[in-house]
N, C-alpha and C positions, 0 to 999 in steps of 0.2 A: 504494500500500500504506500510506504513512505519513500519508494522509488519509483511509485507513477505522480508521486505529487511532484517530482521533479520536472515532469512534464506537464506541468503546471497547470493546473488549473481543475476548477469545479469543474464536475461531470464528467469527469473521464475514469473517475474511482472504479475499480473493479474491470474495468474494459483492461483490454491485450492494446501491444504496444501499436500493431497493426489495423486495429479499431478505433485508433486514437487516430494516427495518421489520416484513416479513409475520412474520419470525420472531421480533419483539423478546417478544411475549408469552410463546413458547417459553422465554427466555434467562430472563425475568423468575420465569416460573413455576420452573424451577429453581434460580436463586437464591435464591426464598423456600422452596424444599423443603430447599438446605443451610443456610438461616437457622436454620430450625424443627431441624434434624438437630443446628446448633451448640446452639443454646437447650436441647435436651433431654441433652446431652452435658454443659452445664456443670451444666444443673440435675435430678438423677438423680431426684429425690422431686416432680417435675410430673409427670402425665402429661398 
């Protein structure tokens, strides 16, 4: 367990090192969807 938290991150606990991978796209694309959610939050006059 404390050698997949190296590969950082919530939700991958328990997953294989190649389920991680298949899904790192997944992980990435939703952290740039709450990047974009934080960016439009701080700045209300972007669209």
């Amino acid at each position: 367990m404390q050698k997949l938290a190296v590969f950082g991150g919530t939700g991958i606990m328990g997953r294989s090192i190649t389920e991680y991978l298949d899904t790192q796209d997944d992980w990435q694309g939703i952290g740039v969807a709450r990047h974009k959610q934080q960016i439009s939050a701080l700045t209300p006059f972007s669209s």
